[in-house]
N, C-alpha and C positions, 0 to 999 in steps of 0.2 A: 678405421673402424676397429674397435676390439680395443685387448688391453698392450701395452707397448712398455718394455724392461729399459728401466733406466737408474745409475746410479747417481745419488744425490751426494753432492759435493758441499753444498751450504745449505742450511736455513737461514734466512735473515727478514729484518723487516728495514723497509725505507723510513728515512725523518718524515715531518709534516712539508718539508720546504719541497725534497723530491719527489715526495707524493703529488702533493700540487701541481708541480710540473709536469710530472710524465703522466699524471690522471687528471684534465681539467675536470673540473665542475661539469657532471652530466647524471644520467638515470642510473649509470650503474656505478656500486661501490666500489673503488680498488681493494685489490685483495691486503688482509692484515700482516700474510706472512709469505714469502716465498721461498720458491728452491731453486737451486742453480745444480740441474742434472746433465747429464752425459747419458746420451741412445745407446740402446742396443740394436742390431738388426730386427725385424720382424718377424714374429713367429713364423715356419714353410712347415712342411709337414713333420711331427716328429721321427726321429731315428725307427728306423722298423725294428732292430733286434731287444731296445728297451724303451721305445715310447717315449723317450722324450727328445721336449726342443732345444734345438743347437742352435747359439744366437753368439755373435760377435760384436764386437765394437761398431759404432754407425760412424764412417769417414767423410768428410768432406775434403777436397783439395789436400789430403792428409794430414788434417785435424782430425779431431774427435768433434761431430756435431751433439752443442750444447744445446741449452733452453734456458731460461727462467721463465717457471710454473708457478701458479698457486699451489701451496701445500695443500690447499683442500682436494686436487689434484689427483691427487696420490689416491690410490686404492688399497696396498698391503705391501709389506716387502715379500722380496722370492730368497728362495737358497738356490744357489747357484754351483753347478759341481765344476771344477775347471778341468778342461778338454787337454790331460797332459800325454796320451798315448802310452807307452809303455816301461818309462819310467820317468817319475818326479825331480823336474829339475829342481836341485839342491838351493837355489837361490830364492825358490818359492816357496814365503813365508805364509802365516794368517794376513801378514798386513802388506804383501806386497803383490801377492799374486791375483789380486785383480788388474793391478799396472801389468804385471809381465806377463802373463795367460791372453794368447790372442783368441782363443772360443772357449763356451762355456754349455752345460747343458744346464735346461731350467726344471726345478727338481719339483714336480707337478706331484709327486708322493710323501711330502713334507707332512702335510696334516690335509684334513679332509677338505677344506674352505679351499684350499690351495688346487687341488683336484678338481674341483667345482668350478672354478674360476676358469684354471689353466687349460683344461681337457673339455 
């Protein structure tokens, strides 16, 4: 129930040949476009000293548990602040530190919408 953090690693759409296959003929349409995301934990209570949620990677067997979704799916993105303690490892770039960062807090004071949703 509720809303659940997850990063999207594709968008794609299937041929008409895989559609067919993996959706026979029935009442409901397959979806036109999907996404292939990776979970986060679940929201628990926010942090007390500044109200926000602290979410990790979701593990399976030590993977990272995936999906493919319908992008209709999706609700909005989040900003995410990464949970580095007391000082920034030097090898955490824009583009790497969501791989390296094992938690993250969810920044629920982004824009109003976000606030709304998240809180």
């Amino acid at each position: 129930k509720g809303y659940h953090v997850a990063q999207v690693r594709v968008v794609f759409t299937l041929t008409s040949k895989a559609t067919d296959l993996l959706f026979p003929a029935g009442p409901v349409k397959p979806p036109a476009h999907l996404a292939y995301v990776e979970w986060f934990t679940p929201f628990q209570q926010p942090e007390s000293h500044h109200g926000l949620y602290k979410i990790s990677r979701l593990m399976c067997h030590g993977e990272r548990l995936a999906s493919i979704i319908d992008v209709l799916d999706i609700r909005r993105s989040v900003h995410l602040f990464p949970n580095f303690g007391a000082v920034v490892p030097r090898e955490w770039t824009s583009s790497t530190v969501l791989e390296l960062c094992s938690s993250f807090f969810v920044n629920s004071f982004s824009d109003r919408h976000a606030y709304l949703t998240i809180v």
